[in-house]
C-alpha atoms as one frame of an Amber mdcrd trajectory, in Angstrom:
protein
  -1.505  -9.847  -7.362  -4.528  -9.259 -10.108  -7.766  -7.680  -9.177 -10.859
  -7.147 -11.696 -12.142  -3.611 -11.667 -14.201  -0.745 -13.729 -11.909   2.087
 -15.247 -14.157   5.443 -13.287 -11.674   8.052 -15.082  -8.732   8.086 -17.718
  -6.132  10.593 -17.870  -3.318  10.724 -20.702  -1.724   7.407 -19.145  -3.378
   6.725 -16.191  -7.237   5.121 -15.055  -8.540   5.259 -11.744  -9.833   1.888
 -11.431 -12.545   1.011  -8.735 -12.218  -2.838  -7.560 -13.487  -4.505  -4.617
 -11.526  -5.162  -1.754 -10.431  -8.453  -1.804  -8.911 -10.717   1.563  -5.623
 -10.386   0.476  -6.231  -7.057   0.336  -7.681  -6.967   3.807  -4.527  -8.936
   5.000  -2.117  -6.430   3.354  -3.352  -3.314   4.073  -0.543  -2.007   1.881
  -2.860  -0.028  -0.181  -3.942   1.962   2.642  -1.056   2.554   4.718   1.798
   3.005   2.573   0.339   3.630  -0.779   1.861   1.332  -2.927  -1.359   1.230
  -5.338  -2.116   4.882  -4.403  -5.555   3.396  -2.992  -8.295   4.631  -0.695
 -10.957   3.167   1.413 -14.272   3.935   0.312 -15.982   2.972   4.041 -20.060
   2.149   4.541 -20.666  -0.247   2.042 -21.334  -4.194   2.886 -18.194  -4.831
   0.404 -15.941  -2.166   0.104 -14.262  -1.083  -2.865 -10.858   0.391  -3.201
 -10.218   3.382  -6.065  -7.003   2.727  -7.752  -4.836   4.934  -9.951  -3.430
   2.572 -12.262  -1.040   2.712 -15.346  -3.789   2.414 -18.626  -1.239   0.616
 -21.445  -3.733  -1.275 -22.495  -5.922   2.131 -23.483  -8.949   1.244 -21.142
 -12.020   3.274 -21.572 -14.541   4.904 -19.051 -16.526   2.361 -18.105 -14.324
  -0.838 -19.128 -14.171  -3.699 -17.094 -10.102  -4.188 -16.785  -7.425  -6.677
 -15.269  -5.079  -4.936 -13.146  -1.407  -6.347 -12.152   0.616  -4.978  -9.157
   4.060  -6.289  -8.065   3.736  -9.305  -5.659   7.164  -9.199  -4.546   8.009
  -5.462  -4.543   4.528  -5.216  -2.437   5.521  -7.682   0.241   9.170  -6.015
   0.411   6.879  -2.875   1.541   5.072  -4.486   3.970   8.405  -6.288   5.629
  10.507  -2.948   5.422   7.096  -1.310   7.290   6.376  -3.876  10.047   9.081
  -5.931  10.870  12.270  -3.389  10.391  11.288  -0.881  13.194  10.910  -3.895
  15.160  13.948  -5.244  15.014  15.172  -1.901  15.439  14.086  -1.381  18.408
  14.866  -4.211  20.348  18.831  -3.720  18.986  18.442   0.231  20.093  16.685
  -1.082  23.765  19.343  -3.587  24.269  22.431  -0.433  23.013  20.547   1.440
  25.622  19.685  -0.265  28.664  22.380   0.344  30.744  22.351   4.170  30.435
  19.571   4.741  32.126  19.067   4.709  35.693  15.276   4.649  35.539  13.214
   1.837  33.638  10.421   4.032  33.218  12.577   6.160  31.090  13.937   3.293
  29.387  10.612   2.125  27.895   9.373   5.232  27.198  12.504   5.986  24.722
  12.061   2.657  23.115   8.545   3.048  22.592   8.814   6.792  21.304  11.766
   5.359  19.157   9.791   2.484  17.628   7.081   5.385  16.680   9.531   7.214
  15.024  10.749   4.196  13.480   7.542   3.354  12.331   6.523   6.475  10.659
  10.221   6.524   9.138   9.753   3.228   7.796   6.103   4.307   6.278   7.687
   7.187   4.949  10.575   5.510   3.090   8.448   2.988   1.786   5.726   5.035
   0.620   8.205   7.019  -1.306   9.680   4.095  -2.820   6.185   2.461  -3.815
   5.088   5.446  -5.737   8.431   5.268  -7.505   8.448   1.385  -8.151   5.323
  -0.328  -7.250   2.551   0.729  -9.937  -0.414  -1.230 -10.730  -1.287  -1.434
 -14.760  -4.090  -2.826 -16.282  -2.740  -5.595 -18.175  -5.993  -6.439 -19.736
  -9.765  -5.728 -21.138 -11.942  -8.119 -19.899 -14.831  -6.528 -21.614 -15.315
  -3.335 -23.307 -17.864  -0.069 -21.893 -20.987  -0.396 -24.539 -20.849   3.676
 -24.631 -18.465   3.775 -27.701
């Protein structure tokens, strides 16, 4: 996926990059909830932007308008591992379980509690493994901050 954005900041290798939240963005959510661009919501604004810490190998500038490049693959990998793993986990766990219990009360409480857990496990993991693999760069200068 390639977003357009403005490099805010540049340290030794890295620019944070603010770009506008796009609708596969919105669809994602990646960026927010696991961290795989290391992005935040900037909330209140009529199009909201999202602040990006992205590799600068193209030597960006304050102030330069810059393509950025993230994973497509690696990103949707995230987003499967996040959403559809603790659910298939815990419909295998509820069916391994059901017939321990006398009480189905019980029963659905420990597979919903479980699915949390498996949830936040699965954020966890992922999040981990997106800072380590999934890194946006700016793979291009669009056009160049006139402050020079």
């Amino acid at each position: 996926m390639n977003v357009i954005g403005k490099v805010t900041k540049v340290n030794e290798n890295k620019a944070t990059v603010v770009v506008q939240r796009t609708s596969a963005c919105g669809s994602c959510h990646s960026c927010a909830q696991n961290g795989s661009c290391h992005a935040q919501l900037t909330f209140g604004k009529q199009n909201q932007t999202l602040t990006i810490e992205a590799l600068n190998e193209q030597k960006a500038h304050v102030g330069d308008t810059v393509e950025i490049s993230s994973p497509t693959t690696k990103t949707l990998f995230t987003m499967l591992v996040v959403f559809v793993v603790p659910i298939i986990l815990t419909v295998v766990l509820y069916f391994a379980i059901q017939n321990l219990f006398l009480s189905e009360n019980t029963l659905i409480l420990l597979v919903v509690f479980s699915f949390i857990v498996l949830f936040a496990v699965c954020l966890f993991a992922t999040n981990l493994y997106a800072k380590r693999h999934i890194s946006p760069t700016i793979v291009k200068i669009l056009q160049e901050s006139k402050t020079e």
